[in-house]
VEXDREN-2710 file (C-alpha; in Angstrom, 1 decimal):
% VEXDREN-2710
k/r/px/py/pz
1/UNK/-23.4/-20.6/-1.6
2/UNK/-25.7/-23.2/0.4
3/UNK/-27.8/-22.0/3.5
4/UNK/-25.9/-23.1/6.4
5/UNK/-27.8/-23.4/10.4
6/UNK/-25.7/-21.6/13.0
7/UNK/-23.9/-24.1/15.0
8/UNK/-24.4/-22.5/18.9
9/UNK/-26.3/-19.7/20.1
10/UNK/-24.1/-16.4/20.0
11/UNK/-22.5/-16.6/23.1
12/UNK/-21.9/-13.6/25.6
13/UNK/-17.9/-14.5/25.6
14/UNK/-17.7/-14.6/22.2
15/UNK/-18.9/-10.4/22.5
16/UNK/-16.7/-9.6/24.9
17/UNK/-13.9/-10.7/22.9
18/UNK/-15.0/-8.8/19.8
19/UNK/-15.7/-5.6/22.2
20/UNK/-11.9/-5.9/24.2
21/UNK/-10.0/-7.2/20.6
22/UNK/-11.5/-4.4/18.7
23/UNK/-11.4/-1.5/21.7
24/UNK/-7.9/-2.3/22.7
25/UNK/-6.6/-2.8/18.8
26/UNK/-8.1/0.7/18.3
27/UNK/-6.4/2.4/20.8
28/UNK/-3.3/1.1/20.1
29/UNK/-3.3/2.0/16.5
30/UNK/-3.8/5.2/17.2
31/UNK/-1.4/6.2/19.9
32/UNK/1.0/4.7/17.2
33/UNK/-0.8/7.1/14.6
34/UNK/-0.4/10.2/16.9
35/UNK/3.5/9.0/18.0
36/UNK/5.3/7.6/15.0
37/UNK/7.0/10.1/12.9
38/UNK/6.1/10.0/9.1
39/UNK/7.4/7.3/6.9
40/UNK/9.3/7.7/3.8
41/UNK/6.4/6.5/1.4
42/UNK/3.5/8.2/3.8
43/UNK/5.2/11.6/3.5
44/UNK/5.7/10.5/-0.4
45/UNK/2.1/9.5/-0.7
46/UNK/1.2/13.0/1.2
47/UNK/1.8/15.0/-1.8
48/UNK/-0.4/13.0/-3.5
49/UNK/-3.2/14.5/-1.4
50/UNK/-1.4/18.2/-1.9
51/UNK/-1.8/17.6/-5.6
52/UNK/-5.2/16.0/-6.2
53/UNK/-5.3/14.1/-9.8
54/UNK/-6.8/11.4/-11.6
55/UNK/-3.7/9.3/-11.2
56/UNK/0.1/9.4/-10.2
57/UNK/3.6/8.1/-11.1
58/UNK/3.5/5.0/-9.1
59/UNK/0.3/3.8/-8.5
60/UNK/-3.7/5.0/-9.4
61/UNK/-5.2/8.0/-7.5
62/UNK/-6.9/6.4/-4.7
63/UNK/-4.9/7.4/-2.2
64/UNK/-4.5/10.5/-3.3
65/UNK/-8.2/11.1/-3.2
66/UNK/-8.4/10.1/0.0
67/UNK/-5.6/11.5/1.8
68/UNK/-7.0/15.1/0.2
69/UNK/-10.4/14.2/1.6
70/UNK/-8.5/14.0/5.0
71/UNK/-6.8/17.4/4.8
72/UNK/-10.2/19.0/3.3
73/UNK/-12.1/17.1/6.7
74/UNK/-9.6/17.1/9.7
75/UNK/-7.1/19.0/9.1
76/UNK/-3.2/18.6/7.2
77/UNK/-1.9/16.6/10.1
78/UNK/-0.4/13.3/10.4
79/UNK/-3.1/11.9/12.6
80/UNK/-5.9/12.8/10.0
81/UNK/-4.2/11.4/7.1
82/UNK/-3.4/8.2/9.1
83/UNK/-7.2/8.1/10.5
84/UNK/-8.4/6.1/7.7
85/UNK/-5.6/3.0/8.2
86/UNK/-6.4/3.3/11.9
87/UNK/-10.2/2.7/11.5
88/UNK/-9.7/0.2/9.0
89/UNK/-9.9/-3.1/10.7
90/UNK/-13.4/-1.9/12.3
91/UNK/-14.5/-1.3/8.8
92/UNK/-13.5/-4.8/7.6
93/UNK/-14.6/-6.3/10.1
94/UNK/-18.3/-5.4/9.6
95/UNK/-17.5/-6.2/6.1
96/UNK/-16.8/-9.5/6.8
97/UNK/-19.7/-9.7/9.1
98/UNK/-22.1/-8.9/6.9
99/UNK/-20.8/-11.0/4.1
100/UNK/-20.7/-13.9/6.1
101/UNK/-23.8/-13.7/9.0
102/UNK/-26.4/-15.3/6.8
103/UNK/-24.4/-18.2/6.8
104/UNK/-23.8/-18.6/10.3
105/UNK/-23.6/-15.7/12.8
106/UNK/-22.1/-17.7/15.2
107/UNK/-18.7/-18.3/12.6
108/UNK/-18.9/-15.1/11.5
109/UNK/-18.2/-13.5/14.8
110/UNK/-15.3/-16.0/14.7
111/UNK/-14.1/-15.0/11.3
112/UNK/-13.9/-11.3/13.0
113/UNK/-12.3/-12.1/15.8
114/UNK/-9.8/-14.2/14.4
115/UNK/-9.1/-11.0/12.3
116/UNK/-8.8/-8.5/14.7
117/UNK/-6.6/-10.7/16.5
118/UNK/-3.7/-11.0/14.2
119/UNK/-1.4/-9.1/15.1
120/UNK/-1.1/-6.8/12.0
121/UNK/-4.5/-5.0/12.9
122/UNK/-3.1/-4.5/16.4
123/UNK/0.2/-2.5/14.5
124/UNK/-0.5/-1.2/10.9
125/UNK/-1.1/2.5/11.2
126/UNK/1.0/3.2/7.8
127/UNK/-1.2/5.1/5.1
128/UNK/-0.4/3.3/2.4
129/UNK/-1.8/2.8/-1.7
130/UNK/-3.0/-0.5/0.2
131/UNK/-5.5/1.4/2.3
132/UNK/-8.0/2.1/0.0
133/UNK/-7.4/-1.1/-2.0
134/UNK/-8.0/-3.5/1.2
135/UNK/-11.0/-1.8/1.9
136/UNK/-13.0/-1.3/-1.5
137/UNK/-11.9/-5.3/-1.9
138/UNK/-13.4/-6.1/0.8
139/UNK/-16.7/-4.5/0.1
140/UNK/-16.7/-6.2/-3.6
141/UNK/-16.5/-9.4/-1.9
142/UNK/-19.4/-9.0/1.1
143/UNK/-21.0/-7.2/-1.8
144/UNK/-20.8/-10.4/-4.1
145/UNK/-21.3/-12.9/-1.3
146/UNK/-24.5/-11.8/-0.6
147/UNK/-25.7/-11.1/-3.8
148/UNK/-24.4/-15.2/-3.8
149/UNK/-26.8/-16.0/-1.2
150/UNK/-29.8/-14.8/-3.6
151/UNK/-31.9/-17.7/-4.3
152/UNK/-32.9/-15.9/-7.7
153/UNK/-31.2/-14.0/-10.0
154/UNK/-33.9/-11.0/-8.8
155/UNK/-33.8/-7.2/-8.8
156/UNK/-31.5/-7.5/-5.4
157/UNK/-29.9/-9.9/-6.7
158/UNK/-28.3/-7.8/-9.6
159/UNK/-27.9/-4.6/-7.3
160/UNK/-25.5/-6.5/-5.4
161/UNK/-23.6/-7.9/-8.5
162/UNK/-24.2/-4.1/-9.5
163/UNK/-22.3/-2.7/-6.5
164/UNK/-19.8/-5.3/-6.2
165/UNK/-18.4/-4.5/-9.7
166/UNK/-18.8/-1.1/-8.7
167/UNK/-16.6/-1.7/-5.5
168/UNK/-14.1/-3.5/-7.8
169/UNK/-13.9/-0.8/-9.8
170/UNK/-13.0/1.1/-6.9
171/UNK/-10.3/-1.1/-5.8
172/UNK/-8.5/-0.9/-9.7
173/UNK/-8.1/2.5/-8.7
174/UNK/-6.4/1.9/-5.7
175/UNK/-4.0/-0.3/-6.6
176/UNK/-3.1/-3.0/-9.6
177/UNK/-3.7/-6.1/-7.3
178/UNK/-6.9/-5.6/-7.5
179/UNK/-6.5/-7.5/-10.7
180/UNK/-6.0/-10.7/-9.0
181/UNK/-9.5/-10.1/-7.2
182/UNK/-11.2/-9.9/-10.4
183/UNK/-9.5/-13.2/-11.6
184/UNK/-10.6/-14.6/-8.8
185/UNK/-14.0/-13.6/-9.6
186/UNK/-13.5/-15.2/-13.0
187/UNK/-12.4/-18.6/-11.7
188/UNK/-15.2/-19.0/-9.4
189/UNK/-18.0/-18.1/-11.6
190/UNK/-16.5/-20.5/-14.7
191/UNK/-16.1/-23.5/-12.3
192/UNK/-18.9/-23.3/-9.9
193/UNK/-21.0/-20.5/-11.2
194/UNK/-21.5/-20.9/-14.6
195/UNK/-25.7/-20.1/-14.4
196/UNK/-25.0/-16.7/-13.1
197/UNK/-22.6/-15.9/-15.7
198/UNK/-25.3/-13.0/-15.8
199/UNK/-24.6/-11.5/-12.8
200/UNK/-21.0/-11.7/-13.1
201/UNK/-21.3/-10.2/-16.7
202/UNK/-23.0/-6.9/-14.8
203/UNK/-20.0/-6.8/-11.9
204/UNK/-17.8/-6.6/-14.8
205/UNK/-20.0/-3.7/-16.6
206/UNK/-20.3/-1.7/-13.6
207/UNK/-16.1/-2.3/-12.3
208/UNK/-15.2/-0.8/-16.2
209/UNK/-15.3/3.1/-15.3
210/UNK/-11.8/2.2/-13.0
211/UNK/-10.3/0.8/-15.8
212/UNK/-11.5/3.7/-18.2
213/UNK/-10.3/6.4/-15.7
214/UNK/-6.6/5.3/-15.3
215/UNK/-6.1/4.1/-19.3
216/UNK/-6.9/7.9/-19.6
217/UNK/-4.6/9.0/-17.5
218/UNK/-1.9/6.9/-18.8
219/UNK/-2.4/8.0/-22.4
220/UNK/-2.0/11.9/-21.2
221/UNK/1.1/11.0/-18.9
222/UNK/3.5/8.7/-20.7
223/UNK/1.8/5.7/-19.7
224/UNK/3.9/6.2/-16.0
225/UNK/1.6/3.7/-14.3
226/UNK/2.8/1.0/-17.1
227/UNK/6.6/1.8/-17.1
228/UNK/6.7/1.1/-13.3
229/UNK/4.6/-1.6/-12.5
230/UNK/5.3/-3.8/-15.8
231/UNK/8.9/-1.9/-17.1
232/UNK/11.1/-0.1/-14.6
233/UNK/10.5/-2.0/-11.8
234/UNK/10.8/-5.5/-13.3
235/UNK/15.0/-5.1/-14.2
236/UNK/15.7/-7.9/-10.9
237/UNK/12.7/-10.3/-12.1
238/UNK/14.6/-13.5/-12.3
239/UNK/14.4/-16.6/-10.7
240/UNK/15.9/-17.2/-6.8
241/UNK/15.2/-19.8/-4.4
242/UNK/15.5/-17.4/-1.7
243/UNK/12.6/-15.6/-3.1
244/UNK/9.7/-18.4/-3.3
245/UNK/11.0/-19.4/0.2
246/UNK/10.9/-15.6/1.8
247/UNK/7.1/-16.1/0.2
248/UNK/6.3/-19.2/2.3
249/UNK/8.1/-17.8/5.8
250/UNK/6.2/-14.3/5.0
251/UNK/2.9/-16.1/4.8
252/UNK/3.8/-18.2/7.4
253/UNK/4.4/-15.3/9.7
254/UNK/1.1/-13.4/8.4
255/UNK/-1.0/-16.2/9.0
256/UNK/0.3/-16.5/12.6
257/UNK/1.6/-19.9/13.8
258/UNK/-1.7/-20.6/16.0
259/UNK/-3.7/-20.4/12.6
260/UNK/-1.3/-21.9/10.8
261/UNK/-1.3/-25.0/13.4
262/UNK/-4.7/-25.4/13.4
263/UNK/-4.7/-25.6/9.3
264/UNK/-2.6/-28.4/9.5
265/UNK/-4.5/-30.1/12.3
266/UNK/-7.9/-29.8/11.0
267/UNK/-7.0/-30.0/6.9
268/UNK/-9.5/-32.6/6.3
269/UNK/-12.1/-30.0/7.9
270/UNK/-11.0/-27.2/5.6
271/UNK/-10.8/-29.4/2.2
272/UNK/-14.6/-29.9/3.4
273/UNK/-15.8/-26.3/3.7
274/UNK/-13.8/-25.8/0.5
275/UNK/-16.4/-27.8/-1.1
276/UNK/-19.2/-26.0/1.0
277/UNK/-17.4/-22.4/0.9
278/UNK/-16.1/-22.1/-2.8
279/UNK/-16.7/-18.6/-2.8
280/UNK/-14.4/-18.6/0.3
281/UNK/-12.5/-21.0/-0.7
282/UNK/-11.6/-19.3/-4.3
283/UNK/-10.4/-15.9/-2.3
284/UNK/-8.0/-17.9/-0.2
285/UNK/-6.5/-20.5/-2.6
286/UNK/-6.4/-18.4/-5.9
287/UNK/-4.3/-15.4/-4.5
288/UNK/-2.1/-17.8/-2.4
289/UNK/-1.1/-20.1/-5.6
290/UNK/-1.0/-16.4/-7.8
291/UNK/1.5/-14.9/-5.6
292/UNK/3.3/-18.5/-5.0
293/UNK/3.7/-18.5/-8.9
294/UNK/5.0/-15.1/-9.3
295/UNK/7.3/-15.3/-6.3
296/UNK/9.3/-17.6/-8.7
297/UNK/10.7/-14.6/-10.1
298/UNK/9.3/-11.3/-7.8
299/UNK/9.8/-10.9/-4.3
300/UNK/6.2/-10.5/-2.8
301/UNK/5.9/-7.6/-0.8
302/UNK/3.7/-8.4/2.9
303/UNK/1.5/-5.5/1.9
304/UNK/0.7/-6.9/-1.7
305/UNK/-1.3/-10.1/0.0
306/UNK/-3.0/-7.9/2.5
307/UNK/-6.4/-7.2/0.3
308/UNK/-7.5/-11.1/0.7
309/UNK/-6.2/-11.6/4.4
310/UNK/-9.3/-11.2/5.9
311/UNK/-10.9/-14.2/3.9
312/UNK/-8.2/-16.4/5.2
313/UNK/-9.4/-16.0/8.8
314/UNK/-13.0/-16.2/8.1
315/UNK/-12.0/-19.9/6.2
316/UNK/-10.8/-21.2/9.0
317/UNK/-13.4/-19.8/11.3
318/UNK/-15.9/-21.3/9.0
319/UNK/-13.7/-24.6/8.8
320/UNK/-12.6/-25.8/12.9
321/UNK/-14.5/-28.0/14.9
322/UNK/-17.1/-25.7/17.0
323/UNK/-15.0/-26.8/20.3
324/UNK/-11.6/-25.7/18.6
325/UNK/-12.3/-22.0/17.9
326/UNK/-11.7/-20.5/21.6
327/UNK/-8.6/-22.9/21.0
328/UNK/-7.3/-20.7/18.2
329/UNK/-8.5/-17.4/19.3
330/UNK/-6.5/-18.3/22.4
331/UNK/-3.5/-18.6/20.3
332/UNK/-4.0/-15.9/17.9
333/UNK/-4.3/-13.7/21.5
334/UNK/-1.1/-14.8/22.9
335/UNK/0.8/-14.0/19.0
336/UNK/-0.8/-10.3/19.3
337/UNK/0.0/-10.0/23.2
338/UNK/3.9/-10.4/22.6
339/UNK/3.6/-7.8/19.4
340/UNK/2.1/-5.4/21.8
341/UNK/4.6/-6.6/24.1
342/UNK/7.1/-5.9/21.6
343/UNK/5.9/-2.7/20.8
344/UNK/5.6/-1.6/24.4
345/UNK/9.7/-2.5/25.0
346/UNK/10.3/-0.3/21.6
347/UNK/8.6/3.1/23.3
348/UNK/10.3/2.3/26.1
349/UNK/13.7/3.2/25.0
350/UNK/15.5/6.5/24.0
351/UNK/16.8/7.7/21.1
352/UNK/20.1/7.1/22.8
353/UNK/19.3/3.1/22.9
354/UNK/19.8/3.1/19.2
355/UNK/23.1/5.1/18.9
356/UNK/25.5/2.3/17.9
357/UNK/22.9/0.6/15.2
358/UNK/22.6/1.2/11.5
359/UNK/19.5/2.5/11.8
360/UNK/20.1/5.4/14.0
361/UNK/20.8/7.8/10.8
362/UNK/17.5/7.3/9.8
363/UNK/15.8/7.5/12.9
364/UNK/17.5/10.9/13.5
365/UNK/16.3/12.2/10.4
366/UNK/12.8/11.1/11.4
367/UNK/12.6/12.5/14.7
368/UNK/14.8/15.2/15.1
369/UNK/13.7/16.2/11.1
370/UNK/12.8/20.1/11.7
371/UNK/15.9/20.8/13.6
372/UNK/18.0/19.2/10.7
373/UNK/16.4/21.6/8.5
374/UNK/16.6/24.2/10.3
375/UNK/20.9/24.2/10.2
376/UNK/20.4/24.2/6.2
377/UNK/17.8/26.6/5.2
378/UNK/18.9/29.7/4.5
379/UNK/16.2/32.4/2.9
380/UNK/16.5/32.2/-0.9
381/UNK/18.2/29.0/-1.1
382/UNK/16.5/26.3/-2.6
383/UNK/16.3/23.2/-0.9
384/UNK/16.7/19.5/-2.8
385/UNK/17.7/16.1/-1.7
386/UNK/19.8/12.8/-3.3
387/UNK/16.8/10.6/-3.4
388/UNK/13.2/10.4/-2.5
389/UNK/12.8/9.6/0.7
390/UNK/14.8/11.7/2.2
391/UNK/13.0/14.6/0.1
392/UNK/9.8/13.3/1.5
393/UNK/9.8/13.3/4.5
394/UNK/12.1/16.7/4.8
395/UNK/9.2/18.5/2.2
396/UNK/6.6/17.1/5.0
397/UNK/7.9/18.9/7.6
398/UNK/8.4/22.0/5.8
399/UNK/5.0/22.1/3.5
400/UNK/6.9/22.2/1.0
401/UNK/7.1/20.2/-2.3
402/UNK/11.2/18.8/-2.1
403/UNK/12.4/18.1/-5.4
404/UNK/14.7/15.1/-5.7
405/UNK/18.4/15.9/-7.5
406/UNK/19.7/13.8/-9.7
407/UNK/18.9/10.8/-12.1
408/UNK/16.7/8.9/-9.0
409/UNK/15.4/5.3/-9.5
410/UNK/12.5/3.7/-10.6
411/UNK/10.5/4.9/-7.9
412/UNK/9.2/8.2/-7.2
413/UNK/9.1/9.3/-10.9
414/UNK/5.9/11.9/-9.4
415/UNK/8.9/14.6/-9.8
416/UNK/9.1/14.4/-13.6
417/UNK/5.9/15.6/-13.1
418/UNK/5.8/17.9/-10.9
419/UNK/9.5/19.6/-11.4
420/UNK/10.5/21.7/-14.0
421/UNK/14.2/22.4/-13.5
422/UNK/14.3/25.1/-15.9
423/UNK/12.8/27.1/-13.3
424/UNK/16.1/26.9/-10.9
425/UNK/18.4/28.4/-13.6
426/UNK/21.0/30.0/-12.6
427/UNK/19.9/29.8/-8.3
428/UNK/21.9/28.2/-5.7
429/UNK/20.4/24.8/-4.4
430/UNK/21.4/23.0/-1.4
431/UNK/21.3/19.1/-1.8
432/UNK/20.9/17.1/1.4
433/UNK/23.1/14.1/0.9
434/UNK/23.2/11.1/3.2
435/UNK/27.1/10.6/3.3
436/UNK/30.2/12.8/2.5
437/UNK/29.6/13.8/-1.1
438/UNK/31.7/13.7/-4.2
439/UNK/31.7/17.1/-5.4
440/UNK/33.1/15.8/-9.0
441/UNK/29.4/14.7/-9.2
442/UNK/28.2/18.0/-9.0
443/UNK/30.5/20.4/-10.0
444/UNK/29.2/20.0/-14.4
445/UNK/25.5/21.5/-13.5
446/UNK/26.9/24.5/-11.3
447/UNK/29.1/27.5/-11.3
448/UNK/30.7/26.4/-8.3
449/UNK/30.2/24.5/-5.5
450/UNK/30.9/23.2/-2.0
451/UNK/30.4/20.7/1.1
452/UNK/27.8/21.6/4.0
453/UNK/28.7/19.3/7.4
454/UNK/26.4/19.5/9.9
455/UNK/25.9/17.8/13.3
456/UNK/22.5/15.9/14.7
457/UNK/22.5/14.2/17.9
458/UNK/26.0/13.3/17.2
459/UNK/25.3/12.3/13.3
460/UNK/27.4/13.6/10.5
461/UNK/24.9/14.7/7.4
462/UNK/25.9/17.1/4.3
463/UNK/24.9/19.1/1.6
464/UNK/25.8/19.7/-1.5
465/UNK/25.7/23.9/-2.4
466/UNK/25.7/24.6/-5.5
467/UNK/25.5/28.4/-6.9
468/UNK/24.3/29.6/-10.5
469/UNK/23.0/26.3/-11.7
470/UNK/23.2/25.3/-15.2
471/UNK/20.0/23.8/-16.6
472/UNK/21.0/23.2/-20.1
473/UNK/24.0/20.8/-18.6
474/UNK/21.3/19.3/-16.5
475/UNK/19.2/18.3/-19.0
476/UNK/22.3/16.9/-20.9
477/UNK/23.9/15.0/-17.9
478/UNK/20.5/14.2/-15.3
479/UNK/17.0/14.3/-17.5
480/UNK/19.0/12.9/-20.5
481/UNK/19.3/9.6/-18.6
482/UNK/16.4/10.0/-17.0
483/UNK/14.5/9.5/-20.4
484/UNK/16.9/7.0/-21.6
485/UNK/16.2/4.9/-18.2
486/UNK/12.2/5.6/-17.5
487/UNK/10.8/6.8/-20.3
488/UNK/11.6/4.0/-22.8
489/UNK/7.8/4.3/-23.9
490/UNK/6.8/1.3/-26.1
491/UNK/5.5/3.2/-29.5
492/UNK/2.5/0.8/-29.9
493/UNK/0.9/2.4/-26.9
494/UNK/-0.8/5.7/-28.1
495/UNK/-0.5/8.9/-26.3
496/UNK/-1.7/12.1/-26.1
497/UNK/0.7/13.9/-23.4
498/UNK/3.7/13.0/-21.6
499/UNK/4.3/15.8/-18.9
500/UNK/8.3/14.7/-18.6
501/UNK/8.8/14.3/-22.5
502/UNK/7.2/17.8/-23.1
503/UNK/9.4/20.0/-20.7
504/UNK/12.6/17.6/-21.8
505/UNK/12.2/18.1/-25.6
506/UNK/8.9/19.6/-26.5
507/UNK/6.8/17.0/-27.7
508/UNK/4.6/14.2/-26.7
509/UNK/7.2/11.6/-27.7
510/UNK/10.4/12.5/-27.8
511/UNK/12.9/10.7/-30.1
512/UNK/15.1/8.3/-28.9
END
């Protein structure tokens, strides 16, 4: 990356913009943090953090590690294990700012303003497998750009290359995507970086341990990372236009129609810092045509972008006219300003307001969630529900592990794991079910059973109890297709322990 001259003196607005953006985003993340009841996947993602290990159904162990570290530190509460997500704008914001202030500390200020200022970092207070993974991505990049900015290929020089891969590494083990940083990586060093093939040979080195770690895992647990993310989850992967075009309104959206304006305004500018910036310029345009590609057939998720967002902003900060950026920061303001205005209107309003909406089930079940329980729990009765959300979050609020009942989907496979139904022989087990249930359904894997109504704020919800439960017929009729659906285990991948296959059938592969 070429040495750049910074194009103004820092001035004393620009500060007081970073200082109110980054004050007043803060304190709105976390009166969100402290108000919002637990999400499905948070209170999934919890248990994680219960059960520390060096990997998980869904995703790598990241998140896990983390959320553990926040129970060990502050304390099992909601606030401490949403602490992280709440600080984590700050955090990449000095990222970018030390990536990018050698450059120009005048844009770089920009780049983190214009950050802060979209209005996602104003809301986001979700702890999420994207939490760790947006913020160990973001160090491998500052890491690498300044080891970019080395003149020589010195002792610095390769600490930084050292660390990045080491951040990288990091990142794997967070979350898949991380993938498309290191290909990223690949394209800018084989097209514009060719004589530091070197450096980019160490990053690589030093990012291997995350790979190491989870193929490990995999082999001892049925490969569970693999059958989600390339199998199970991948049934619906075929081509509709409404996918590519939910893509392009989604980035659209992300981007915020202020930046998005001034893109389109200033395009010549931005083709010419592409050419300055490739570094930059490669974080921005590889991921963006990668996910355009793949939206063909997937529909992309606004959290699976979110680990390059930051380097979009810090383009175009790096790409406007000098005069322009106030300009856009103006814009970006006013985008944020009705999201908090938004936001405001939504706490304004009682849990009444939402009565005759779809949603107001849900929202029952997230807010009035002990008092639910409480109208089902009876001592000695064990407690399931019909799928895993609703066994997340109710388990949250107890402290208690909630198994889910029944075949599931492809998410949330943690309980064939965790769960061994063997255990539940012949006790009675209350199912929480979302709508009147068909006993029929029920009836093979118990002795008898019968319909629980109960009444929350003027919502019907039931249960399914069930007395002297069968295993054996539940291993036929639920774990039986269970295997057949999720555990289709392609025998070219080797394995030395499957915790599912071993309870279901006593080995490590069981026969199809």
């Amino acid at each position: 990356m070429p040495q750049t001259q910074d194009t103004a003196a820092f001035p004393v607005s620009l500060s007081r913009w970073l200082l109110a953006a980054g004050l007043l985003s803060l304190l709105l993340r976390f009166w969100i943090a402290v108000t919002f009841p637990v999400t499905g996947d948070e209170a999934f993602f919890y248990w994680w953090g219960v059960y520390p290990d060096w990997g998980y159904s869904d995703h790598p162990p990241m998140v896990g590690w983390l959320i553990a570290l926040m129970r060990a530190t502050l304390g099992d509460s909601l606030w401490s294990i949403r602490l992280p997500v709440v600080l984590l704008p700050l955090a990449l914001g000095a990222a970018l700012w030390w990536a990018l202030k050698p450059a120009d500390k005048a844009r770089a200020a920009w780049a983190v303003l214009f950050f802060w200022l979209a209005p996602l970092n104003w809301l986001n207070t979700l702890i999420t497998t994207d939490t760790p993974l947006i913020f160990w991505s973001a160090l491998s990049v500052a890491a690498l750009m300044r080891a970019e900015r080395r003149a020589q290929l010195d002792r610095a020089a390769y600490g930084l290359y050292a660390l990045s891969g080491l951040f990288l590494g990091c990142a794997f083990l967070s979350k898949y995507f991380s993938v498309v940083l290191g290909f990223t990586y690949l394209v800018y060093f084989v097209l514009y970086r060719r004589d530091r093939l070197a450096g980019f040979a160490l990053l690589v080195l030093c990012a291997l341990p995350g790979p190491a770690i989870n193929i490990a895992y995999n082999m001892s647990h049925g490969w569970s990372n693999i059958m989600f993310n390339v199998y199970n989850r991948n049934e619906d992967a075929v081509f509709e236009w409404r996918k590519p075009l939910t893509y392009i309104g989604m980035m659209a959206y992300l981007i915020t129609p202020a930046a998005v304006w001034m893109a389109f305004r200033y395009r010549q500018a931005l083709m010419a810092t592409a050419r300055s910036q490739r570094l930059l310029a490669c974080l921005v345009i590889v991921p963006l045509v990668f996910f355009a590609l793949l939206s063909a057939r997937k529909v992309i998720g606004l959290h699976w972008v979110l680990s390059f967002y930051p380097f979009g902003f810090a383009f175009l900060a790096f790409a406007l006219p000098a005069d322009k950026l106030k300009a856009c920061a103006k814009g970006l303001a006013v985008f944020a300003g009705l999201h908090v205005l938004l936001v405001a209107g939504l706490y304004m309003t009682s849990l009444d307001t939402w009565k005759n909406t779809k949603l107001y089930p849900q929202i029952i079940r997230s807010y009035k969630t002990a008092e639910m329980l409480q109208q089902v729990t009876v001592p000695g009765v064990v407690l399931m529900a019909e799928a895993y959300t609703p066994a997340s979050i109710f388990g949250f609020e107890r402290r208690q592990y909630m198994p889910v009942f029944g075949v599931g989907k492809f998410h949330a496979r943690q309980d064939d794991m965790l769960v061994d139904f063997s255990l539940y022989q012949g006790k009675t087990i209350r199912i929480i079910v979302a709508d009147k249930p068909r006993l029929e359904e029920f009836a093979p894997y118990f002795e008898s059973v019968r319909e629980i109504s109960f009444e929350q704020n003027g919502v019907a919800f039931y249960a399914v109890e069930g007395k002297g439960f069968n295993y054996a017929a539940y291993r036929e009729g639920v774990l039986a297709v269970a295997f057949k659906r999720y555990f289709n285990i392609p025998t070219w991948l080797p394995m030395t322990g499957c915790p599912f296959c071993e309870r279901y059938c006593g080995q490590v592969r069981c026969p199809r």
